[in-house]
N, C-alpha and C positions, 0 to 999 in steps of 0.2 A: 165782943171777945168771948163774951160766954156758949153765944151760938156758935160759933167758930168752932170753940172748943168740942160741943156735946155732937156736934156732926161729926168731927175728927172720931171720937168715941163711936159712932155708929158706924161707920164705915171701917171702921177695926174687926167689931163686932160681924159686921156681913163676910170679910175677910175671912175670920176664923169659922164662921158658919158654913160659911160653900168650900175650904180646905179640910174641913173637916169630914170624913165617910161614914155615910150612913148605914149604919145598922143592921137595918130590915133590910136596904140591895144588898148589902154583900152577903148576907145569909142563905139565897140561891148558890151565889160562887161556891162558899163554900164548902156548901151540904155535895155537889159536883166534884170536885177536887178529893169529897172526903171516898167516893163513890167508885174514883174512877181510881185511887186508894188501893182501895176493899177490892175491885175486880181484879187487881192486878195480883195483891195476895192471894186472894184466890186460883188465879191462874197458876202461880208459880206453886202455891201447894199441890193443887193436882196435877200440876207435871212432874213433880220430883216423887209422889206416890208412885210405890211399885205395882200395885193390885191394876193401874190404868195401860189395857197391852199395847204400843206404841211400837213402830219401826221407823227407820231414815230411809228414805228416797231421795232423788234428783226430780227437785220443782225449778225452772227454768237456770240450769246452772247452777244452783245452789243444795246444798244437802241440808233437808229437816227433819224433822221429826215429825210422822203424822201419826195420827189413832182414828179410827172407825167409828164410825155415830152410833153405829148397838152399841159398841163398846165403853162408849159416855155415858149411853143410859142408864146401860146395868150398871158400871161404877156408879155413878151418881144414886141409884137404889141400894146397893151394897155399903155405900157410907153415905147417910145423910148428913153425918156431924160435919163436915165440911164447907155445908152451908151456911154454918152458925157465922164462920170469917166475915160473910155478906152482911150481918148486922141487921138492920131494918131491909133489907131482898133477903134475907132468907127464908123466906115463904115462895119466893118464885120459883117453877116450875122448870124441870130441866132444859125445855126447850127452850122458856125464857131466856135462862142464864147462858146459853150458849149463842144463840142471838144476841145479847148484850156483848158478849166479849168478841164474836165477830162485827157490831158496830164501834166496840173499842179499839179494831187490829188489834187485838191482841191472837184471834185464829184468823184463819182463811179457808173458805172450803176449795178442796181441791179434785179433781177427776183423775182416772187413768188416762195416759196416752195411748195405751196400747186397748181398742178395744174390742178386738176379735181375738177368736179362740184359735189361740195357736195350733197347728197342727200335732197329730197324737192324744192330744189334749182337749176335754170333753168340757169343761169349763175356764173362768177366767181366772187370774191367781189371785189369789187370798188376798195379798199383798206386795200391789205393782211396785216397782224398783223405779217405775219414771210418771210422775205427776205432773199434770199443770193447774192452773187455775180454771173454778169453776162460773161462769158466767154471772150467776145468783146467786150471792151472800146469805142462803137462808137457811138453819140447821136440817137435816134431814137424816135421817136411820138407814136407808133403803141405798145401800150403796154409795155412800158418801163417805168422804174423806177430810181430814180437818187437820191443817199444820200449824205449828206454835212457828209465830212471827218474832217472839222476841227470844232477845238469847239469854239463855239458860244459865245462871250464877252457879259458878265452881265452886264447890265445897274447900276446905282451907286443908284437906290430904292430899288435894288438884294442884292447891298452889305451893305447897312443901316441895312434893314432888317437880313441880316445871324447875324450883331454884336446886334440888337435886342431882338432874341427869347432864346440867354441866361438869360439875363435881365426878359425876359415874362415868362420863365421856373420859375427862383427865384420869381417870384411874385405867380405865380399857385402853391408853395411850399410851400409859407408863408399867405396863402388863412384866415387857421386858426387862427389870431392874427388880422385881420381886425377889421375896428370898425363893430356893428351891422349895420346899415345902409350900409357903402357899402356890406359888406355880402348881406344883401338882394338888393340892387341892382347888383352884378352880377349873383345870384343867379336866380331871375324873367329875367334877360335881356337872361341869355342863355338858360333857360326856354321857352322863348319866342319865339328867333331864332330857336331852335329845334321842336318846334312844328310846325312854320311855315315850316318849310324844309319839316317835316314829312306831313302836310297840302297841300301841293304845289305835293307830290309825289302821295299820294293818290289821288288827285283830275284829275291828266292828266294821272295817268292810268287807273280812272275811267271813265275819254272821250273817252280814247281811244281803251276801249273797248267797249261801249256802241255803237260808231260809226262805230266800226268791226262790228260787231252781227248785226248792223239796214241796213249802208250805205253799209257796205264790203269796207270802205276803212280806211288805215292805217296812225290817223294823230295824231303825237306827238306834245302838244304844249308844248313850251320851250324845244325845240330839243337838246338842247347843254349845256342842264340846269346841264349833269352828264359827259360832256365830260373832261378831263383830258390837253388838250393842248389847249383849247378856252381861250378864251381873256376875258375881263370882260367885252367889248359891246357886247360879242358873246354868252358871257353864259346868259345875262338876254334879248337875241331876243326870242319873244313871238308865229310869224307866223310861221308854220313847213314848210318844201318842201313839193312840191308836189310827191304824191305816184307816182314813176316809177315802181313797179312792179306788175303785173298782180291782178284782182281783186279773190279774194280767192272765193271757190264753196260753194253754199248756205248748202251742207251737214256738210262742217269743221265751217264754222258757227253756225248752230245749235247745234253741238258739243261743241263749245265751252262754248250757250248760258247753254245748261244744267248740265258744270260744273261751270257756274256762278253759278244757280240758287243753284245746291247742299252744294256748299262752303258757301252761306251765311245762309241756312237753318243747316247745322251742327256748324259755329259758334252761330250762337241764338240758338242750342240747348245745346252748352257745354259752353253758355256764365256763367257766376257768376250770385248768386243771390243780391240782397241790402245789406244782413247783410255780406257775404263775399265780397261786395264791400267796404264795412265799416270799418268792420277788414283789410283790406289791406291797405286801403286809411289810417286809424290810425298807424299803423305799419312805414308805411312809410313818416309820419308827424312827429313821433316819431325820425327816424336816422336822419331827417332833423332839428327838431327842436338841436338836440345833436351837431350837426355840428354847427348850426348855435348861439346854449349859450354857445360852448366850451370857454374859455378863460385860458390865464397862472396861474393866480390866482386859479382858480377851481381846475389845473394840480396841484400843487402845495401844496394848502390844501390836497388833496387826495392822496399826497405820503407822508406829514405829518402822515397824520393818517395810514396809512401800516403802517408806522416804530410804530408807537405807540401800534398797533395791535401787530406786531411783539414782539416789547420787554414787553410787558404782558404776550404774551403766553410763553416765554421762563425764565419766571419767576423773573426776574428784576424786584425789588420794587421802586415806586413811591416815593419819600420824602414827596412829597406833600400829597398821601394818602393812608401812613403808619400809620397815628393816625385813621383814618375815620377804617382800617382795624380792628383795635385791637376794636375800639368802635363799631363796627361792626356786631361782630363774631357772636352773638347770634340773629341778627337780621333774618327776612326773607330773604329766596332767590330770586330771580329776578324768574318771572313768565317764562319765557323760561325753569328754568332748573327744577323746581316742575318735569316734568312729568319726567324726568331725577334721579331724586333724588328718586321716588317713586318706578320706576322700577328696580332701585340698590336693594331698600328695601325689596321691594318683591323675588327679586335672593336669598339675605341676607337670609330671614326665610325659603327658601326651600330648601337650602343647609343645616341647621340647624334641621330640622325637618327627610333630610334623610340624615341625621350623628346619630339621636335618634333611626329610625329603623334600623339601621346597629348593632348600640352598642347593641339595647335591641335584636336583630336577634340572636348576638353574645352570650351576658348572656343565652339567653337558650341554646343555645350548649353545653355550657358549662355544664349547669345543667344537660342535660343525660348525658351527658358523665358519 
């Protein structure tokens, strides 16, 4: 019995030993887990850094975000502190660390699709608009391309906002039941802001042409004023870059001065005159004014009166005035239907008159006969 027992006891003992996980293996794991951790902080700090210059392209059907391998470098020389996230790899070398995150996916190197120089055009763009995938996963400087594979965590202004614009939808629905004042206060405010937009477009494509034609050179101000991935200190910068490419030849200049000149001489000659600026501007003070006195009550009276329209014309007597009718009957008709009533009359005597020469046609027939 006693042996029985102390084997029972051992075999406990082997149970608990081999369910038990060792130490020393799992300390690989999770030095890996801690690793691949840290890269990933890492990656999402330097993607959400402004200083790192990035645009969206189309990589097979999909819109990412890519940036340029000089453009890692020099970030990555411009802030070292960044490295510090890496913990034990922060001593690794930029090339390293960008290798590492493309053996993570967490990037992908990618190429242009497009790879000849378009015509007119002396080189290729800065910044192709359609990428695909690059055959070798290996970082490189010299014309390489690199997209973030994973997706990008919304700031909590991102998610206010998406539970927002239901809310602003229901208000742009319900526009018409406003009091009059604010009606005309959003009415003047986006009024406002739309002309200046339109104000602001017309005026820096009028600098910059005028500056082609004079200087020959190519200067947008508020560069970023139409870009799609700028930031809101990016899209109201005022000074443009400087023109890198080539100064254009005095012949495409004056080319272009003399479809200036023609475009503005055929708008002044197919402009409107005052009285058809007049009618238009009236017309259109008219839908606005209608928008702007609509109210439920007016809806309301106005489907009143259909149904009342309706059950007249369908012959439904009034109680109210069923005595006014009988008292009525011999009275004049309402001036709308005179011309009505007279032209019945006049049908009435011409039918009547050839019914008389038929009949009297007929009585002489009869008499030879």
């Amino acid at each position: 019995m006693k042996k029985s027992s102390g084997s029972a006891a051992e075999k406990k003992r082997v149970r608990r030993s081999s369910a038990a996980p060792d130490p020393s293996s799992d300390a690989p794991l999770r030095k890996q887990a801690a690793k691949k951790d840290v890269f990933q902080v890492f990656a999402e700090k330097v993607r959400d850094h402004k200083d790192l210059v990035s645009r969206w392209a189309v990589l097979q059907e999909t819109r990412v975000e890519y940036f340029r391998g000089k453009d890692f470098v020099s970030f990555m020389k411009n802030h070292p502190e960044l490295k510090d996230v890496l913990e034990s790899d922060k001593n690794l070398e930029t090339e390293d660390i960008a290798n590492t995150l493309l053996a993570k996916n967490l990037l992908v190197r990618c190429d242009r699709v497009v790879k000849t120089v378009r015509p007119g055009k002396k080189k290729l763009s800065t910044w192709p608009a359609h990428l695909e995938i690059f055959p070798e996963q290996v970082f490189s400087e010299n014309d390489a391309f690199f997209a973030w594979t994973f997706v990008k965590r919304h700031p909590l202004w991102q998610t206010l906002l998406s539970f927002f614009w239901p809310v602003l939808t229901l208000a742009i629905c319900l526009f018409p039941v406003y009091p009059h004042r604010c009606k005309l206060l959003i009415l003047y405010s986006c009024a406002g802001i739309l002309f200046l937009i339109l104000s602001l477009l017309l005026i820096r494509a009028a600098m910059f042409g005028v500056l082609y034609i004079i200087l020959g050179k190519r200067v947008w101000f508020f560069p970023n004023i139409l870009a799609e991935e700028a930031t809101l200190r990016e899209l109201f910068r005022f000074w443009p870059k400087k023109d890198e490419e080539e100064r254009p030849k005095w012949t495409t200049r004056i080319f272009y001065a003399i479809l200036a000149v023609l475009f503005i001489l055929l708008l002044r000659h197919h402009a409107p005159d005052e009285a058809a600026r007049a009618r238009y501007q009236k017309r259109v003070s008219n839908i606005i004014d209608d928008v702007l006195e609509w109210s439920p009550s007016l809806a309301l009276s106005g489907m009143m009166d259909k149904q009342q329209n309706v059950s007249n014309a369908t012959g439904s007597p009034d109680p109210a005035s069923q005595p006014n009718r009988t008292a009525g009957e011999h009275s004049a008709p309402p001036d709308g239907d005179e011309d009505d009533i007279n032209t019945s009359a006049e049908q009435y005597n011409t039918e009547v008159i050839d019914n008389n020469i038929d009949d009297a046609s007929e009585d002489d027939k009869h008499q030879h006969d």
